[in-house]
C-alpha positions as CSV (number, residue, x, y, z in Angstrom):
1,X,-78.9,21.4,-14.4
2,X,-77.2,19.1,-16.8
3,X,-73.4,19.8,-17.6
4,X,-72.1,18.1,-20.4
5,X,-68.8,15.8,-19.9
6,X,-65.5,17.2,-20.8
7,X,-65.0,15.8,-24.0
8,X,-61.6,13.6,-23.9
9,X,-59.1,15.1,-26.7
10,X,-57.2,12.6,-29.0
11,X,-53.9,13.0,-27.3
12,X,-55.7,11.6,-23.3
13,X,-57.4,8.8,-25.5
14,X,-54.2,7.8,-27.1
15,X,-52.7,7.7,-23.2
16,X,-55.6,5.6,-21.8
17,X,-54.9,2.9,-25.0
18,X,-51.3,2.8,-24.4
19,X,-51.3,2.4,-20.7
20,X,-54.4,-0.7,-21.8
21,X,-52.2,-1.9,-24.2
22,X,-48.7,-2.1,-21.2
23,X,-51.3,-3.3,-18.7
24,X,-52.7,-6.2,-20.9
25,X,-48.7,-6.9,-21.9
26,X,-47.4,-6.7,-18.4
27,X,-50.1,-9.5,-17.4
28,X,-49.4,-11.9,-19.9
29,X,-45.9,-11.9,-18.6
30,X,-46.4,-12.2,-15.0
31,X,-49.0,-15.2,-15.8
32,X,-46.3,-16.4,-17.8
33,X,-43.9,-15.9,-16.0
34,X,-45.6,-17.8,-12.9
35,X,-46.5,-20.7,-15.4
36,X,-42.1,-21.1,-16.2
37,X,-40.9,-19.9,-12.7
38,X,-43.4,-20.8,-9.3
39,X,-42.0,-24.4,-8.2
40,X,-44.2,-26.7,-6.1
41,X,-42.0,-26.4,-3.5
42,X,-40.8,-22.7,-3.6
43,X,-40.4,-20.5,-0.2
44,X,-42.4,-17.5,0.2
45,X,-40.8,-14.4,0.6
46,X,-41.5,-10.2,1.7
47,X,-38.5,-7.7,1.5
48,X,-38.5,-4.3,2.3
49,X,-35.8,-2.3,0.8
50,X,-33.9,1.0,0.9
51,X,-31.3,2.1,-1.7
52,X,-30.4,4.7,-3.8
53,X,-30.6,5.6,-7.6
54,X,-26.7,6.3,-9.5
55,X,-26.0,6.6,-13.4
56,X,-28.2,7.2,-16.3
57,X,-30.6,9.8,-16.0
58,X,-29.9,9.9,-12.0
59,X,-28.3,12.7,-10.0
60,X,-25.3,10.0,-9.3
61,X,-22.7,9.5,-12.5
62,X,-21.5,6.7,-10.0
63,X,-22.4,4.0,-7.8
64,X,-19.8,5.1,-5.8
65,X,-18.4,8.7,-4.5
66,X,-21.5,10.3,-5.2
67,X,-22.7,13.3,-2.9
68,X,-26.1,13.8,-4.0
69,X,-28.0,10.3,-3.4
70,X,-31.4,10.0,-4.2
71,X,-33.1,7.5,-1.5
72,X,-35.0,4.7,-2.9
73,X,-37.5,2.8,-1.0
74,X,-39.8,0.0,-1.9
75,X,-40.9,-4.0,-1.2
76,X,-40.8,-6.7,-2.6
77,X,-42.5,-10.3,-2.6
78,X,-41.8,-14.0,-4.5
79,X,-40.8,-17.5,-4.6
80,X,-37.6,-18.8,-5.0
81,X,-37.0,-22.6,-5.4
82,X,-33.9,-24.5,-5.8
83,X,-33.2,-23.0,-9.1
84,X,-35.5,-20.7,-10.3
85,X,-37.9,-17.8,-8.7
86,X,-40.3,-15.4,-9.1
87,X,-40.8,-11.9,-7.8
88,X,-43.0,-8.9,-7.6
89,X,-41.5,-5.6,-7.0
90,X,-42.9,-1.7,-6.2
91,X,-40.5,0.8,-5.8
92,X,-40.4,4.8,-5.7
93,X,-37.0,7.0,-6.5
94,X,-38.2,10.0,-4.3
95,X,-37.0,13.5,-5.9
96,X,-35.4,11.4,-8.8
97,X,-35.0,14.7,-10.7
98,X,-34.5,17.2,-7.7
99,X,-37.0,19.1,-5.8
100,X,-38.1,23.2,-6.5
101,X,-39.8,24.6,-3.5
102,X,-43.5,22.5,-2.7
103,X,-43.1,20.8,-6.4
104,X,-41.2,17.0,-6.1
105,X,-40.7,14.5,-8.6
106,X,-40.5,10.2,-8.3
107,X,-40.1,7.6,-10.6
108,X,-42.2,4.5,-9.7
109,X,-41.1,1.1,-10.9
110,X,-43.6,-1.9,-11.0
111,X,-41.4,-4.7,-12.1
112,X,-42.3,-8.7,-12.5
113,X,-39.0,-10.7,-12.8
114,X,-37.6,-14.1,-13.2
115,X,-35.0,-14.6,-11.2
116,X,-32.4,-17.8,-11.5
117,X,-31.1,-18.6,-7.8
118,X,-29.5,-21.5,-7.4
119,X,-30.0,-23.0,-3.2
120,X,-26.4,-22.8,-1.3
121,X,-27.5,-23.7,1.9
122,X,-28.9,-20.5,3.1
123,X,-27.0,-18.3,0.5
124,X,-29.2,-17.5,-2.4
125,X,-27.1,-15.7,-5.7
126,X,-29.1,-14.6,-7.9
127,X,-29.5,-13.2,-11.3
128,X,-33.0,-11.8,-12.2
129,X,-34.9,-10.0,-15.8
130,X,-38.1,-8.8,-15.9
131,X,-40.6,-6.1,-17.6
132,X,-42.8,-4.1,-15.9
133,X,-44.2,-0.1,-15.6
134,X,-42.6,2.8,-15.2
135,X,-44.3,5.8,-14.2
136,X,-42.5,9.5,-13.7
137,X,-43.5,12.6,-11.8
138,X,-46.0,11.1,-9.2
139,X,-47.1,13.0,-6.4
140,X,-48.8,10.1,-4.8
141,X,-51.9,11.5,-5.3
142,X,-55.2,9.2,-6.8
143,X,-55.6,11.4,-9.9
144,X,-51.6,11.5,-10.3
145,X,-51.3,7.9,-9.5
146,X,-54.0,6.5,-11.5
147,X,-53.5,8.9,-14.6
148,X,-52.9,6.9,-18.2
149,X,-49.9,9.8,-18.8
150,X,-46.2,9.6,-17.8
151,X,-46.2,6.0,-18.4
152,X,-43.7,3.4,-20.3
153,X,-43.9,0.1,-20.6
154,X,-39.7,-0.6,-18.8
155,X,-37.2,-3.7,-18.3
156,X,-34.7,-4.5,-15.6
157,X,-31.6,-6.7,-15.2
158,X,-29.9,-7.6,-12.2
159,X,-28.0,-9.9,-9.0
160,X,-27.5,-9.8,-5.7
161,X,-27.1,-12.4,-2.5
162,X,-29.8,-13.5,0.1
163,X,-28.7,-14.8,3.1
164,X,-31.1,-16.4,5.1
165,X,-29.6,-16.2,8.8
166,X,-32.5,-18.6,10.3
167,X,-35.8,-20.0,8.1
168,X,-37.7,-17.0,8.1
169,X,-35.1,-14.0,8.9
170,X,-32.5,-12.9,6.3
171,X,-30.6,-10.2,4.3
172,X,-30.0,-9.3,0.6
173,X,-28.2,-6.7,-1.5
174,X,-28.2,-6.3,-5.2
175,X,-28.0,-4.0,-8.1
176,X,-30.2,-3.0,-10.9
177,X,-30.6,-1.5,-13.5
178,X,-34.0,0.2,-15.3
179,X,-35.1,0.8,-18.8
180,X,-37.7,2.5,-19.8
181,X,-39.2,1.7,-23.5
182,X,-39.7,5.4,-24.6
183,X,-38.9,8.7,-23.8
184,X,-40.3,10.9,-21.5
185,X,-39.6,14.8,-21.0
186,X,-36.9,15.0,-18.1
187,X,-37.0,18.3,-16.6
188,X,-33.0,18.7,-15.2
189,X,-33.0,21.3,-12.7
190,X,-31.5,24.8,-14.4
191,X,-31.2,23.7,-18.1
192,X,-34.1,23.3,-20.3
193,X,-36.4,20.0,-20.0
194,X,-35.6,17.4,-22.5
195,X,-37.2,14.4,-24.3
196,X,-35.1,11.3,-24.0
197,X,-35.6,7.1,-22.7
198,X,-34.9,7.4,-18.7
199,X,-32.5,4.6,-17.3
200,X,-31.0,4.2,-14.2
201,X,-29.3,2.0,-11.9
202,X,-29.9,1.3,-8.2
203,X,-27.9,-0.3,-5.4
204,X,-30.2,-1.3,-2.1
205,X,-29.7,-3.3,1.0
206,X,-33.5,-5.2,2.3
207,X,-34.7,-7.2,4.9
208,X,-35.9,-10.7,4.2
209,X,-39.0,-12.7,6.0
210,X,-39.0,-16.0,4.4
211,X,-42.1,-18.3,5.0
């Protein structure tokens, strides 16, 4: 027996364009981005990282005295030369807007950035831009993840400090801050949901394996 597709409405076709449309954006910056920024002599890098979310549209007004953290976990991987860099990064703010019995909420961040870090010996400073997705309310599942809904095209700034103890083993902090480009309902936990552009900050500690 033949069952006819579920015809798509206008506003799921008008999702699929605009996530086509931040896709198609967000990879002619990272291929620009690696034109300006990979050095032919750049070191390799992975780092794993664990932070939390404050200000904005987090839980935390502050970076600091704040009693109701919400972890952040991710990794990331680049280049950094003796001036400039380039890096990918994933990251997921678990229960960014609290948690109401089984039903959770994340905000994913899929940032490329340019990063300006100047080579002190093994101390690496850095200062870093870049654009990138932001996606809200995943439940890591395939439909969730995948879906063309929830999405923004988003910004970060930021600095921190690698320090590279031996060649391949090292450190880093830094902070940064997200933007996304429009608005998304925020459902805050006991007052009604609202429409407004998410931003955030996040401080986070990682471990660094250079090669």
């Amino acid at each position: 027996m033949n069952v006819d597709p579920k015809p798509v409405t206008g506003s799921e076709l008008e999702d699929t364009m605009r996530l086509a449309s931040i896709r198609t954006f967000v990879g002619g910056f990272v291929f620009l981005l690696f034109a300006m920024a990979a050095p032919a002599h750049a070191q390799g890098y992975i780092s794993p990282l664990l932070g939390y979310s404050f200000g904005g549209s987090s839980g935390c007004p502050q970076i600091s005295n704040c009693e109701d953290k919400r972890t952040n976990f991710g990794v990331a991987f680049g280049k950094m030369g003796t001036i400039l860099g380039i890096e990918e990064e994933f990251a997921d703010a678990k229960n960014f807007f609290g948690k109401v019995g089984d039903q959770s909420s994340s905000v994913i961040t899929l940032m490329t950035n340019i990063m300006v870090v100047p080579a002190l010996g093994p101390v690496h400073p850095y200062l870093l831009f870049g654009l990138g997705l932001m996606k809200t309310h995943v439940e890591f599942t395939q439909s969730d993840v995948l879906s063309a809904t929830n999405n923004s095209l988003a910004w970060d700034t930021g600095g921190g400090v690698t320090i590279l103890f031996t060649q391949h083993v090292g450190i880093r902090g830094d902070i940064r801050h997200f933007h996304s480009a429009k608005s998304f309902t925020i459902p805050f936990i006991g007052a009604p949901a609202t429409d407004q552009n998410l931003t955030f900050g996040r401080v986070s500690g990682a471990l660094v394996l250079a090669f």
